[in-house]
KOLLOZA-126596 format. One line per field, with one value per residue (C-alpha): x, y, z; residue number from 1; residue in one letter. Coordinates in Angstrom, 1 decimal. Each point is the difference from the previous one (the first is absolute). Layout:
<pts>
east: (X:...)
north: (Y:...)
up: (Z:...)
bator: (NUM:...)
vomi: (a:...)
</pts>
This chain:
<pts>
east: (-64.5:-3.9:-1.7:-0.4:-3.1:-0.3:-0.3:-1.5:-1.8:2.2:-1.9:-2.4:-0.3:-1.2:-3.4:-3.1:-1.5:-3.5:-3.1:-2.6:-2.5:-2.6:-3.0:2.0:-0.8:-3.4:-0.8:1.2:-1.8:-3.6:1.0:0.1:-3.5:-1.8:1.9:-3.0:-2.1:2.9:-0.2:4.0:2.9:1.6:3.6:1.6:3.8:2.3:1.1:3.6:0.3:-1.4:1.6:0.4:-3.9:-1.0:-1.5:0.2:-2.7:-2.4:0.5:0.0:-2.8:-2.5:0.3:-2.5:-1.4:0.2:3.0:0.8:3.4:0.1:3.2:-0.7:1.9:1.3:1.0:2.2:1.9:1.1:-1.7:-3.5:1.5:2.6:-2.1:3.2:-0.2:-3.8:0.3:2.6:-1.9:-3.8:2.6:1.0:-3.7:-1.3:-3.3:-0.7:-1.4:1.9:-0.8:2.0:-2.0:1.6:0.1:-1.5:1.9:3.7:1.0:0.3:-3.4:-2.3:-3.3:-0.7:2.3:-1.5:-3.4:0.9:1.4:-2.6:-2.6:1.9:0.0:-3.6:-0.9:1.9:-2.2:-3.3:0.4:1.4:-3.5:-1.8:1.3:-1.9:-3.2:-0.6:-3.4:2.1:2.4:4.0:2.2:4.0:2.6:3.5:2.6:3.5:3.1:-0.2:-0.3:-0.2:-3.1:-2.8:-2.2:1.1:-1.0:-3.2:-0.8:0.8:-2.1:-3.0:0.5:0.1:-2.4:-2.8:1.0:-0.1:2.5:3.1:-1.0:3.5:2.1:3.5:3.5:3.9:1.0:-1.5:-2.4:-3.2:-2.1:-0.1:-3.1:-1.9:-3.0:-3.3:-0.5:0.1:-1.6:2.3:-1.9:-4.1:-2.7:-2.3:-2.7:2.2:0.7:-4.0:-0.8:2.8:0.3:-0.1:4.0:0.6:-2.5:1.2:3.7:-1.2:-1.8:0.7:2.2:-3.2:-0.2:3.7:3.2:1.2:3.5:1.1:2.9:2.8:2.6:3.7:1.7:3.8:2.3:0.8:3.5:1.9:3.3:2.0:0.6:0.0:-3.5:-0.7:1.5:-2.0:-3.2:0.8:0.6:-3.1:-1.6:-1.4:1.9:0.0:2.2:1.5:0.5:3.4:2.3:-1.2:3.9:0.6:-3.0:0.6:4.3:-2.0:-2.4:3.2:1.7:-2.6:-0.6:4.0:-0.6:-2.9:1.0:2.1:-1.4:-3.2:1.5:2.2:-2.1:1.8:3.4:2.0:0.1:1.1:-0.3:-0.1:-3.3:1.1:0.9:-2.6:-2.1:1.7:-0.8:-3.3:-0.6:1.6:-2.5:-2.6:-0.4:0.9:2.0:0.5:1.6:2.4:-0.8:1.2:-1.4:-2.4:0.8:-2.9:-2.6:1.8:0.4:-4.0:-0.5:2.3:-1.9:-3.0:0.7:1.0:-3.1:-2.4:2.5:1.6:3.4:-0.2:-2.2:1.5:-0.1:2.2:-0.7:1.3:-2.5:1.5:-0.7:3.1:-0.9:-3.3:1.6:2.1:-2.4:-1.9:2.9:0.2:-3.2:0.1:2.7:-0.2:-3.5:-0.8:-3.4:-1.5:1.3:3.3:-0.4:-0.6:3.0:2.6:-1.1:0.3:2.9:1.7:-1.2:1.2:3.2:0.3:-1.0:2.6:2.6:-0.6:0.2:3.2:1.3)
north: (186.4:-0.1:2.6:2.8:2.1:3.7:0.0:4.1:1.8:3.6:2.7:1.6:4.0:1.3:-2.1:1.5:-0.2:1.2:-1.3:1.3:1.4:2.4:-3.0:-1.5:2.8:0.7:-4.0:0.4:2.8:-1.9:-3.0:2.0:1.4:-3.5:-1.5:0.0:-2.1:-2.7:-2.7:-1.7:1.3:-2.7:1.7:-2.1:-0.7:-1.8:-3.3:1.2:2.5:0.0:2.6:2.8:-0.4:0.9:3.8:1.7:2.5:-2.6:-0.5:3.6:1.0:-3.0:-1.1:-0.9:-2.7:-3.9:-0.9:-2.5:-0.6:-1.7:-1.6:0.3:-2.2:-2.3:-2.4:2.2:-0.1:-3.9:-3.4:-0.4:-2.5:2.4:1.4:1.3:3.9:-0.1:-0.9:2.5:2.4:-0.8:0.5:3.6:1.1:-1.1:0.2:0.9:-2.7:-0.9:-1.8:-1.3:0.1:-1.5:0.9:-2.2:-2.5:1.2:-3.2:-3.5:0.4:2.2:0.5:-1.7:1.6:3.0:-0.8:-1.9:3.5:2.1:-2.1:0.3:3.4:0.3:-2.3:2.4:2.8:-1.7:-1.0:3.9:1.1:-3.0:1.8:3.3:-0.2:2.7:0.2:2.5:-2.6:0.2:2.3:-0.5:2.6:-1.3:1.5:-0.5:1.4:0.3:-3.3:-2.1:-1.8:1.6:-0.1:-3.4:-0.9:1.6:-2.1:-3.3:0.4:1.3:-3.2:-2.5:1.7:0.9:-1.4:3.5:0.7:2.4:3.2:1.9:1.2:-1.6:0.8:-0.7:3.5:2.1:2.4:-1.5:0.4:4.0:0.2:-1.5:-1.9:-1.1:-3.5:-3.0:-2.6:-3.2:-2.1:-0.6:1.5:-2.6:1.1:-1.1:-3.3:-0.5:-2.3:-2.4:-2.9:0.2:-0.8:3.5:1.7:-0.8:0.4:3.7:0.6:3.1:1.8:2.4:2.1:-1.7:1.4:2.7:0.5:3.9:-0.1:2.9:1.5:-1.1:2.7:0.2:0.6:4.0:-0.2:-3.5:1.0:-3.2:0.0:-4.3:0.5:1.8:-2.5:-2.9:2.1:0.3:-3.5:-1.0:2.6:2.6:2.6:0.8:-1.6:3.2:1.5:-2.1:-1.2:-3.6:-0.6:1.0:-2.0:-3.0:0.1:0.2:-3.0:-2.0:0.8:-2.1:-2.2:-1.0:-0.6:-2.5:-2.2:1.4:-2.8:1.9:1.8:-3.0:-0.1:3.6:0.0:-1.3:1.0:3.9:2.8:2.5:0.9:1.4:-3.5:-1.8:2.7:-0.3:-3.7:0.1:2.5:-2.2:-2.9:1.7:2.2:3.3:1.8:3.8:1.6:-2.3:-3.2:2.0:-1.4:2.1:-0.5:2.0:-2.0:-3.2:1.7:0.6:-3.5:-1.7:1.9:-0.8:-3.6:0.0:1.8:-3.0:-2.8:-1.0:1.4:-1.1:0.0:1.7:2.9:3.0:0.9:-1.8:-1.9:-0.1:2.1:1.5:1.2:1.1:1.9:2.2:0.9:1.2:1.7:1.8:0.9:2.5:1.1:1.0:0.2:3.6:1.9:0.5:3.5:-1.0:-3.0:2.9:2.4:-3.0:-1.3:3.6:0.3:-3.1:0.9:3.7:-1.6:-2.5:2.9:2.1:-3.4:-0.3:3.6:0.1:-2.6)
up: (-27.4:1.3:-0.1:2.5:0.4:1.5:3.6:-0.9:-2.2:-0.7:1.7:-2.6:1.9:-3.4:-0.1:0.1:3.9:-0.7:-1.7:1.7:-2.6:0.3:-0.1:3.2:1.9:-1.2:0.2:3.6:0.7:-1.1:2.0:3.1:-0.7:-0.6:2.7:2.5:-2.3:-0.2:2.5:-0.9:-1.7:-2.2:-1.0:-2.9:0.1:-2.8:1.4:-1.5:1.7:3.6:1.5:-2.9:-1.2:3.5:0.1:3.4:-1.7:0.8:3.3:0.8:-2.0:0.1:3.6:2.2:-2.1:-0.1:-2.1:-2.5:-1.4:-3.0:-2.0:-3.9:-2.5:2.7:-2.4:-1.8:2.8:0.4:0.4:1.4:2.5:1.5:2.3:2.4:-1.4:0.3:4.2:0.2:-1.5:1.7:3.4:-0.9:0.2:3.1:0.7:-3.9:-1.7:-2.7:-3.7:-3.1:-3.1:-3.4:-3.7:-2.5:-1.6:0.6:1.5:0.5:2.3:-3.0:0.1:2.8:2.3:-0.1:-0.1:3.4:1.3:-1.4:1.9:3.1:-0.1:-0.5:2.6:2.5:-1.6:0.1:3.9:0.5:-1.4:1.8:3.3:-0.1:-1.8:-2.8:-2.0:-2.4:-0.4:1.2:-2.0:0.0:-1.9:-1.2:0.0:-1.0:-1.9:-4.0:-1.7:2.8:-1.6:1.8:-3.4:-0.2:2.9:0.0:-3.2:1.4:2.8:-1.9:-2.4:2.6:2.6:-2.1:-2.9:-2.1:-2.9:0.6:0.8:0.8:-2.7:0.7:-2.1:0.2:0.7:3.2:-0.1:-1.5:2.9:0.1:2.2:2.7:-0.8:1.1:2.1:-2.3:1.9:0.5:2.6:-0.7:2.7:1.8:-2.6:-2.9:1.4:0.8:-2.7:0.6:1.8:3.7:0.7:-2.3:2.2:2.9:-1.3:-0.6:3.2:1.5:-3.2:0.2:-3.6:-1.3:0.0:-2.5:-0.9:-0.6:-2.1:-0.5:-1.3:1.0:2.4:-0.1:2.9:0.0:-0.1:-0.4:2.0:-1.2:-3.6:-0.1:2.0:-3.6:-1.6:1.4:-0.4:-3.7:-0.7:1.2:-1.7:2.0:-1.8:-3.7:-1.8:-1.8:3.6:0.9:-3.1:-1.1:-0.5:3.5:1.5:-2.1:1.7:3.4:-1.0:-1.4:3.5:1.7:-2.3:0.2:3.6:0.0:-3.2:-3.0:-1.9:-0.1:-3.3:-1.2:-3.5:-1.0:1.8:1.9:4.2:-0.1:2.1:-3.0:-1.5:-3.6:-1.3:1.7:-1.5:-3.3:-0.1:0.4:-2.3:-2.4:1.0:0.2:-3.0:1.7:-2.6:-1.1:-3.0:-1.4:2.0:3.4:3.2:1.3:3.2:1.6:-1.4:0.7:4.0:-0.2:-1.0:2.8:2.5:-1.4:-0.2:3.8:1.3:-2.0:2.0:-3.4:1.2:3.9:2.9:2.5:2.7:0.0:3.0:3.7:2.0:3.9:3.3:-1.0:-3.1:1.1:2.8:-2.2:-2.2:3.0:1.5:-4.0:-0.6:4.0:-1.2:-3.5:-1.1:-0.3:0.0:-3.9:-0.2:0.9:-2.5:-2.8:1.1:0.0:-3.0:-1.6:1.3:-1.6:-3.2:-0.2:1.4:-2.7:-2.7:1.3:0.1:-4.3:-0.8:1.4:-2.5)
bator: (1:2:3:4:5:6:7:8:9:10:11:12:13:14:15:16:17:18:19:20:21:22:23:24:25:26:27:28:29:30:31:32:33:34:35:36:37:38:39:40:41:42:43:44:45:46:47:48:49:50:51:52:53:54:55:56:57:58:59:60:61:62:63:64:65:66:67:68:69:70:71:72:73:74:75:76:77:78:79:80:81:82:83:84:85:86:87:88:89:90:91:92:93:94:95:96:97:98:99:100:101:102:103:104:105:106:107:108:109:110:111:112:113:114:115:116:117:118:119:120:121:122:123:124:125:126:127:128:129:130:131:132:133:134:135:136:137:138:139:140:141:142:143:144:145:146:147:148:149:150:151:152:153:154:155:156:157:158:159:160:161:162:163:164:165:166:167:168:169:170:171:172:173:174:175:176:177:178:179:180:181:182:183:184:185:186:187:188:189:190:191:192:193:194:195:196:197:198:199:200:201:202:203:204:205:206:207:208:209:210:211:212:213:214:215:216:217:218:219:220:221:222:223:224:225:226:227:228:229:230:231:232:233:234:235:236:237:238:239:240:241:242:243:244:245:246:247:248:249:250:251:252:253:254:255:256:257:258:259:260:261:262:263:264:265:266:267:268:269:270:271:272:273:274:275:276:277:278:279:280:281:282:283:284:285:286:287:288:289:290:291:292:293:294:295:296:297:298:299:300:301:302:303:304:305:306:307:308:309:310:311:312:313:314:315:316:317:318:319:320:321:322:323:324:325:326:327:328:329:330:331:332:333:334:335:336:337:338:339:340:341:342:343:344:345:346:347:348:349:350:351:352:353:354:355:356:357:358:359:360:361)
vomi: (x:x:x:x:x:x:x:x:x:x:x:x:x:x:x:x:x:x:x:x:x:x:x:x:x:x:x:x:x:x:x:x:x:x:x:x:x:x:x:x:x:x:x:x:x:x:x:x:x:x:x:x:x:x:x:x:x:x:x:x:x:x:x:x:x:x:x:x:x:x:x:x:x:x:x:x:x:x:x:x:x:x:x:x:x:x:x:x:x:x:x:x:x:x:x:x:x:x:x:x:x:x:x:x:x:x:x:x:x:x:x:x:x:x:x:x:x:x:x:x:x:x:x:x:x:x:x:x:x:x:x:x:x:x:x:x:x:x:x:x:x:x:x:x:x:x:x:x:x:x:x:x:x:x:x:x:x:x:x:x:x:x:x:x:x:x:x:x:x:x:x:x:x:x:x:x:x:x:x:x:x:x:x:x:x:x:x:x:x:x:x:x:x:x:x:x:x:x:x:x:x:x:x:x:x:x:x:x:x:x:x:x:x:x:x:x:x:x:x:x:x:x:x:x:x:x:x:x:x:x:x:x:x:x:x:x:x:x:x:x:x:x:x:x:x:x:x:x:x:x:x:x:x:x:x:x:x:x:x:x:x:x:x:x:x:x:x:x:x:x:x:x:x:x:x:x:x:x:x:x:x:x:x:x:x:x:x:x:x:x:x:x:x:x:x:x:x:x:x:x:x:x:x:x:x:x:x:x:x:x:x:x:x:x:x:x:x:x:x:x:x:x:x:x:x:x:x:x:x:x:x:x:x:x:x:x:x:x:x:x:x:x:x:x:x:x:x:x:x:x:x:x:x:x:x:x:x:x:x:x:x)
</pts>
């Protein structure tokens, strides 16, 4: 009999919803005080994810500026020559230019591919500067939800525009970036570039004093009203990874992994749609035993996620790319995104609820 995968993942009501942390707000609250010294918005989305990396907050709060959007880790989600998600995507924004920038060396395409993508994107930033002239030099702020790869981000550009060292601090789990920081210059002022040859000058003619890159802090969504929008989120890791069950995330992980290619996992089991054995397997494989030679199956659930979220495990999206799957997450996010205060009260709520639910066990 072949096998069959889940066509659902079971409703999850008991997840946490909520992850917005006190140095989101406060991060938010200093990016809408510098925000008249910033001359373009870049907001940073995970490739993966499309749709449930988006942050209305941004919109609301930071508008009135030139926009970026900018796809991180784009080849963590499927070949560099499938371009079809990227049109799709480039389509949902309009008018909003819209970039793809790549990790290093997590594919077939390496090192090179994203240097090829970092040095679009700072071509695109160059010629934004070259526009209006600025003796001060232009300054840009990203933005973006936790762990999306700002830091990241900010380092490659600083490496391959001026050539400086990493500068960021950058980790696996959110929350490294606690505070805004000063500009870190990314693209060189006409002053820098005077004692080079004349095709660099004239290359640089018109970037002014440079262009300086204000990183920040990753704000979370308030409230996250569908519990597999929490999911998603926490497989790519812009939640904790104590905040949702690493047994629980790894069963959702396994769910899409079944859909795209079972043989993804073929080295520790067979095609399955339960996650203990799988689990059990690879904790036999891999080393990751309790008391008594038990599988630990929380570690071994920690490292399958980890393994995806580097490409070793699949390259894939969880979200939908159409116009109808951007349409209903539109018509979601009028409908059920709630003010901050609201955000608080629900998620109070839930957990006094759930309290209530075990005492009266």
């Amino acid at each position: 009999m072949s096998f069959v995968p889940r066509t659902a993942f079971p409703a999850a009501t008991s997840l946490p919803r909520s992850y917005f942390l006190g140095h989101h707000k406060s991060g938010l609250q200093k990016m809408k005080t510098l925000l008249s010294t910033i001359d373009l918005v870049i907001e940073c989305r995970d490739y993966r994810v499309p749709l449930t990396s988006r942050n209305p907050l941004f919109e609301s709060s930071l508008d009135g500026k030139d926009r970026l959007v900018v796809y991180t880790k784009r080849d963590l989600g499927g070949p560099p020559r499938d371009a079809r998600n990227e049109e799709t995507i480039t389509k949902w924004h309009g008018s909003v230019p819209v970039m793809f920038v790549r990790n290093a060396g997590s594919d077939g395409d390496g090192e090179a591919g994203k240097r090829r993508s970092v040095g679009r994107l700072l071509e695109f930033l160059r010629e934004h500067a070259q526009r209006r002239w600025k003796l001060v030099g232009h300054r840009l702020l990203v933005v973006g939800m936790p762990n999306v790869g700002k830091s990241t981000l900010l380092n490659a550009l600083r490496a391959q525009g001026v050539g400086k060292g990493k500068v960021a601090r950058t980790g696996a789990q959110p929350g490294v970036t606690r505070k805004v920081g000063s500009g870190v210059k990314i693209i060189p002022s006409e002053d820098d570039v005077e004692g080079m040859d004349a095709s660099s000058r004239r290359r640089y003619r018109g970037v002014g004093g440079g262009v300086y890159l204000v990183d920040t802090p990753g704000v979370f969504i308030p409230y996250v009203p569908d519990a597999e929008a929490m999911m998603k989120l926490a497989l790519c890791g812009s939640v904790k990874d104590s905040i949702i069950p690493p047994v629980v995330l790894a069963d959702y992980l396994l769910y899409h992994i079944n859909r795209v290619d079972p043989a993804l996992y073929a080295e520790y089991s067979p095609p399955t749609n339960d996650i203990i054995p799988l689990l059990e397997a690879i904790a036999g494989r891999t080393g990751r035993l309790g008391k008594g030679g038990q599988a630990d199956t929380e570690a071994s659930a920690l490292w399958m996620i980890q393994r995806w979220r580097t490409g070793h495990m699949g390259r894939f999206l969880l979200d939908q790319v159409s116009p109808e799957a951007l349409e209903k997450s539109r018509a979601e996010e009028e409908a059920m995104v709630p003010s901050m205060n609201q955000a608080r009260r629900m998620e109070t709520e839930r957990r006094r609820v759930r309290a209530q639910s075990k005492g009266g066990k």
